[in-house]
C-alpha positions in Angstrom: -5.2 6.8 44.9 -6.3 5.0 41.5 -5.4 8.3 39.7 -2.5 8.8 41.4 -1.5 4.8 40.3 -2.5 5.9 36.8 -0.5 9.1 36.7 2.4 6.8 37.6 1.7 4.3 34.9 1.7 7.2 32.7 4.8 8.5 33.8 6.9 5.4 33.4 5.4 5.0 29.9 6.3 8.1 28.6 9.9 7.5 30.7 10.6 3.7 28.8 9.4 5.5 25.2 11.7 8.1 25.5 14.3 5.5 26.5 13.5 3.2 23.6 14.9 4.2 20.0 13.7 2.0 17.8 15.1 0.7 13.8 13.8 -1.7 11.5 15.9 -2.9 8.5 14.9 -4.7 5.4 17.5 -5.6 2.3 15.0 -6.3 -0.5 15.4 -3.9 -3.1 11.8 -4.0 -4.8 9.6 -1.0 -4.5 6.4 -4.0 -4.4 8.3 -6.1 -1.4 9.0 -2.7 0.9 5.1 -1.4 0.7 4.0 -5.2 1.5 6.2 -4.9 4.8 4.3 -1.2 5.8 1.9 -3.3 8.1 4.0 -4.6 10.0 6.8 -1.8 10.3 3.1 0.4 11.1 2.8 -2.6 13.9 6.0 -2.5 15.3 5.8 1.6 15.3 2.4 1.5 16.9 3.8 -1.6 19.4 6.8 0.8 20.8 4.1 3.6 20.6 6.5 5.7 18.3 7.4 6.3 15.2 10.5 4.3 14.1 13.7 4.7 11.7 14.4 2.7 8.8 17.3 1.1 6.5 16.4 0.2 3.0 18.4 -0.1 -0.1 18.8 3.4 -2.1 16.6 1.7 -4.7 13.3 1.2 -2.8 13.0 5.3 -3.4 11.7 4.8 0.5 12.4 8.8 1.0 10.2 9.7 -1.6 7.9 7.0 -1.3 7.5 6.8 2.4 7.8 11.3 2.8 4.1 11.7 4.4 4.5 8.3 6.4 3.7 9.8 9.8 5.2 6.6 12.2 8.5 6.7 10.3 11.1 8.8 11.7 14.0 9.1 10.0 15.3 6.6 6.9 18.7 5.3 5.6 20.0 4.0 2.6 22.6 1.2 3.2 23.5 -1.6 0.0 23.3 -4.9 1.1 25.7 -6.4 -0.9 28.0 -9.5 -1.2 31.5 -10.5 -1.8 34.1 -7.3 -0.8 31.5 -4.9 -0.1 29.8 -7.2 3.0 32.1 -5.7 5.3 32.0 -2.3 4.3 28.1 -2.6 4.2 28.4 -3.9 7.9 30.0 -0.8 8.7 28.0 1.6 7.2 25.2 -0.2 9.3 27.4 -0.3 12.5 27.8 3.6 12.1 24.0 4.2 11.6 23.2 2.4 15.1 26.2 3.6 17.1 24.9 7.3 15.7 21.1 7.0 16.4 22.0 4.7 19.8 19.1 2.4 19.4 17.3 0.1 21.9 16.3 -2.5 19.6 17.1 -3.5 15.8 13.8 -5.5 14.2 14.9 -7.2 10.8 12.1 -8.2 8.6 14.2 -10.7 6.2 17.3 -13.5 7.1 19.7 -11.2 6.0 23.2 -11.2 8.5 24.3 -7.7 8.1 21.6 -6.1 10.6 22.3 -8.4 13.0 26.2 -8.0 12.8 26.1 -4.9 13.0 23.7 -4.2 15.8 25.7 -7.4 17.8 29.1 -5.1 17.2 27.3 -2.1 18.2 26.2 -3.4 21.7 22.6 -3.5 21.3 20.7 -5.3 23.6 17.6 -6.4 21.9 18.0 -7.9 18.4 15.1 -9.2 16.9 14.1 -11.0 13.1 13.3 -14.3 11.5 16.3 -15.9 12.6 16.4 -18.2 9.3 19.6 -19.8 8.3 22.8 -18.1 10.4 20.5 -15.2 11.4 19.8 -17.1 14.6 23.4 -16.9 16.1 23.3 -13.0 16.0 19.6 -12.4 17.7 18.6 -11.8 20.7 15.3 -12.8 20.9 14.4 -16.6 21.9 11.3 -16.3 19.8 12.0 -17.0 15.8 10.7 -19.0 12.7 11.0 -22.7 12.1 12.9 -24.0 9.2 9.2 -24.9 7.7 8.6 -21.2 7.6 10.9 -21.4 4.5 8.1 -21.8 2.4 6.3 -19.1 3.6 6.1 -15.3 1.4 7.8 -12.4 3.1 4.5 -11.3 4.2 3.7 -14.3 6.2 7.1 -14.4 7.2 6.5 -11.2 8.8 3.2 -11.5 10.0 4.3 -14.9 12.4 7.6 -12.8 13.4 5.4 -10.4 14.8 2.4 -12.9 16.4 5.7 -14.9 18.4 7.5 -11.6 19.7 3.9 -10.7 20.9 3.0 -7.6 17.9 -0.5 -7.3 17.2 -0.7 -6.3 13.4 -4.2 -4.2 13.2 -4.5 -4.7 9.4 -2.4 -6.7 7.0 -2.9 -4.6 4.4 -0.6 -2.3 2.9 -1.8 1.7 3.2 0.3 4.6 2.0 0.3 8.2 2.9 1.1 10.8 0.6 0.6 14.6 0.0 -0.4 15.3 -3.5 0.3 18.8 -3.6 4.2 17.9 -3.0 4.5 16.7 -6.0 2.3 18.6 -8.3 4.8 21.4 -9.0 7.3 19.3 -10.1 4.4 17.3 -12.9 2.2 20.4 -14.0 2.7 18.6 -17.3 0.6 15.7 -15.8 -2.2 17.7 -14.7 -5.0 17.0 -17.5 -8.7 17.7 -17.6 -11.4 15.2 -17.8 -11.2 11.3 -16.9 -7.6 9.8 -16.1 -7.2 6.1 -15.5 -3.4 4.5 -15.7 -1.8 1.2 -17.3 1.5 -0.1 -15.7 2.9 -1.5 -18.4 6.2 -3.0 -17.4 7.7 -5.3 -14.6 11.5 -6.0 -13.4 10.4 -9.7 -14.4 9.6 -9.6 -18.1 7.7 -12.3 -17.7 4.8 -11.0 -15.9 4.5 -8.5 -18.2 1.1 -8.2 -20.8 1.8 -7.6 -24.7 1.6 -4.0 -25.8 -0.6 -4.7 -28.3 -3.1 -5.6 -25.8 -2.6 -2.9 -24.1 -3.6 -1.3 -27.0 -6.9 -2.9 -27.7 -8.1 -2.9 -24.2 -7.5 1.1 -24.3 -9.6 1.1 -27.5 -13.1 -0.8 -25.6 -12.5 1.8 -22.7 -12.7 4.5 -24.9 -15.4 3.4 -26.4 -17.3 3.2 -23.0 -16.0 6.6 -22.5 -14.6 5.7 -19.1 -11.4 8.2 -19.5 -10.1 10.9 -21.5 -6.7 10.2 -20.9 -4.4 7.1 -19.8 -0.9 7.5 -18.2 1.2 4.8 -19.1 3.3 4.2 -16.1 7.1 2.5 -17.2 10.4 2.6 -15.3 12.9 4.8 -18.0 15.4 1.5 -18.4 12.0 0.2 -20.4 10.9 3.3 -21.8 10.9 1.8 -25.5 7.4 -0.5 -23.9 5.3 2.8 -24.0 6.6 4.0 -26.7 5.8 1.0 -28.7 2.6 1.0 -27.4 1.9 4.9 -28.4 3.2 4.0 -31.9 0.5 1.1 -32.2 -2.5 2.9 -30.8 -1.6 6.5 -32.7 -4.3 8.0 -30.2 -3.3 11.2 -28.4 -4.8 10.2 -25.2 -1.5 8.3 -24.6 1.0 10.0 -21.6 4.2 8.4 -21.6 5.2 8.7 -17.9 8.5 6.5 -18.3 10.7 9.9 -17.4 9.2 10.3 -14.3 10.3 10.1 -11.0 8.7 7.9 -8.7 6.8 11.4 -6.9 5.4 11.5 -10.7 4.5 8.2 -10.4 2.9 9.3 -7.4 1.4 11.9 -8.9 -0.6 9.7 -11.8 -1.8 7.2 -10.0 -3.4 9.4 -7.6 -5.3 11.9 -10.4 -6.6 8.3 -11.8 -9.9 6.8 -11.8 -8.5 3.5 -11.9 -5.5 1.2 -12.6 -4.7 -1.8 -14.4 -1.1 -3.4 -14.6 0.8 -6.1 -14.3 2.0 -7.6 -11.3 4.6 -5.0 -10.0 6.0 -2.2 -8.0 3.2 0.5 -9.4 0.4 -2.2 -8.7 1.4 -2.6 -5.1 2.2 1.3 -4.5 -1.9 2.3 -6.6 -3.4 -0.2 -4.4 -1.8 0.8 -1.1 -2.9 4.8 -2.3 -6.5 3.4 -2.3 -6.6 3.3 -5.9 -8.9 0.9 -7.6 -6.9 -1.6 -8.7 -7.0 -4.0 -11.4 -3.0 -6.8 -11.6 -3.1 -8.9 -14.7 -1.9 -12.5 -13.5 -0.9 -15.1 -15.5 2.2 -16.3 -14.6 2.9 -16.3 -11.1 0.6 -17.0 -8.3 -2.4 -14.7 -7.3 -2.5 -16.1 -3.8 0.6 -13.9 -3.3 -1.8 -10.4 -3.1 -4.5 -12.1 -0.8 -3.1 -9.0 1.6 -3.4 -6.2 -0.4 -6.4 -4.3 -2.0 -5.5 -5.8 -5.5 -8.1 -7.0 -7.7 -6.7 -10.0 -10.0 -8.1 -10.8 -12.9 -6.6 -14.5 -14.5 -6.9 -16.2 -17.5 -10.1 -18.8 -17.4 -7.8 -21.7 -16.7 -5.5 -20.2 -14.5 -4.0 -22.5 -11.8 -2.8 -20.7 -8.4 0.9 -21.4 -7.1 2.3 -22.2 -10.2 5.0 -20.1 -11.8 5.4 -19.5 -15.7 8.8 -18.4 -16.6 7.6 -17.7 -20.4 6.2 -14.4 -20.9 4.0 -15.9 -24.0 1.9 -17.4 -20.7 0.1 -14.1 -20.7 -1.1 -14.0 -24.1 -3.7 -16.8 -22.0 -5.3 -13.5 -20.4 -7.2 -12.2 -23.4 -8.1 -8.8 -23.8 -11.5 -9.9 -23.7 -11.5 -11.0 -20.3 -9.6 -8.0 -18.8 -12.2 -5.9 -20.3 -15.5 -8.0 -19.3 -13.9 -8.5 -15.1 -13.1 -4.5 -15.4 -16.4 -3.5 -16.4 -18.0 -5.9 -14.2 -15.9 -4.6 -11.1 -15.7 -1.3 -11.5 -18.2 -0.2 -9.2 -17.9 -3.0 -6.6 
């Protein structure tokens, strides 16, 4: 009788999961925010036991980024945009969910759009952080206090999940990938000997460290012979920052990986021994491939990667939660220091 009962259970579980179609939406258009939400889309996937769809802005790169991401179905790319284009943004979305005929809409930011647009498209359970005018559009009774403000999107996402009852396993970012998918496309990358890569710029200039430190902390590593070659990892709108620092340095161990696409990206971090950058996308994306990872912080608070596998290293007198709009803050972290907390970390 008890494994007829369980056959039962069974049967209605597989019954309500093929029932349930499942989308989460997030508007941020950061490479760095998307891979801190992977948790808890993982969560959400693993809550629903299957894998879920996805709307992102074109510019996250999610299809290339998120290819080998097993509990992720299917991805869109939708602008979330103001002024005019709202409207025709909230129909794009309205088409996607009418089309795929999903059971429930999660939205991991306040944005209105996802929420419109699953309310026109008659779905029944529409869940997110209900912050500011979000609230009228969900569903769900459960959402974040006004306090919750103050909170970073992680957190944010973390207690959305805890009050809709989604257990997040670990709070760390992780990212699948499949090297050999983007090998053919970056033979030119494929080097012999030691590798190790610098990310050298940031979409906020101010985070970003001085070339010519860049420079000089390339110099000690060679000397310790701890690579043979460094991939200097640059978005192409900044691609006169590794220039400039190939120009100083006059070494040939120097790649300039600023005309490749993110799968090359990909590609350098994971033939690396090691990375050290400043605190953007390429840091998020090494450390969530398992990378070791080394984010110079200066400027903008370190308490911000307590979830992730990033190692910080700050100046000496570096005070948490306190943001430095002046890029001349990170002349504070001395090569000197990078180069001592990188030495003394690299085998921990």
């Amino acid at each position: 009788m008890i494994d007829v009962l369980k056959q039962m259970d069974l049967h209605f579980l597989t019954l309500e999961i093929f029932m349930n179609k499942i989308c989460i939406t997030y508007s941020h258009h950061k490479l760095g925010d998307l891979i801190w939400q992977l948790p808890y889309i993982k969560a959400i996937s693993l809550h629903h036991r299957q894998p879920i769809d996805l709307v992102v802005r074109e510019k996250t790169q999610a299809k290339t980024l998120l290819n080998d991401t097993k509990y992720i179905r299917n991805i869109f790319y939708n602008d979330f945009r103001k002024g005019f284009y709202y409207w025709i943004d909230v129909l794009n979305l309205t088409k996607i969910f009418l089309k795929n005929k999903y059971t429930h809409i999660y939205m991991l930011d306040k944005v209105n759009k996802p929420a419109i647009a699953a309310k026109i498209s008659g779905i029944k359970n529409i869940i997110g952080p209900g912050l500011g005018r979000q609230k009228n559009w969900i569903t769900s009774k459960n959402y974040l206090s006004q306090d919750d403000w103050k909170l970073n999107y992680s957190e944010q996402s973390q207690k959305l999940l805890k009050i809709n009852s989604i257990s997040v396993e670990n709070k760390f970012p992780e990212l699948e990938t499949n090297l050999k998918r983007v090998e053919n496309k970056n033979l030119d990358l494929k080097k012999n000997g030691k590798k190790i890569s610098f990310g050298v710029d940031s979409f906020e200039d101010f985070k970003m460290w001085y070339e010519e430190d860049f420079v000089e902390l390339s110099n000690l590593l060679y000397e310790k012979k701890l690579f043979d070659y460094i991939y200097l990892i640059c978005g192409p709108d900044k691609s006169y920052i590794s220039k400039k620092i190939i120009d100083l340095s006059k070494k040939d161990y120097l790649i300039d990986c600023s005309n490749k696409d993110l799968g090359g990206v990909i590609y350098a971090l994971k033939s690396s021994d090691f990375f050290i950058g400043n605190n953007s996308g390429p840091l998020n994306l090494s450390a969530a491939l398992n990378i070791k990872s080394f984010g110079l912080i200066a400027n903008d608070p370190v308490s911000e990667l307590k979830y992730s596998k990033i190692f910080p290293i700050t100046p000496v007198d570096y005070i948490d939660n306190i943001w430095n709009r002046n890029r001349k803050g990170m002349k504070k972290l001395s090569v000197e220091r990078v180069f001592e907390k990188i030495i003394e970390n690299l085998d921990s």
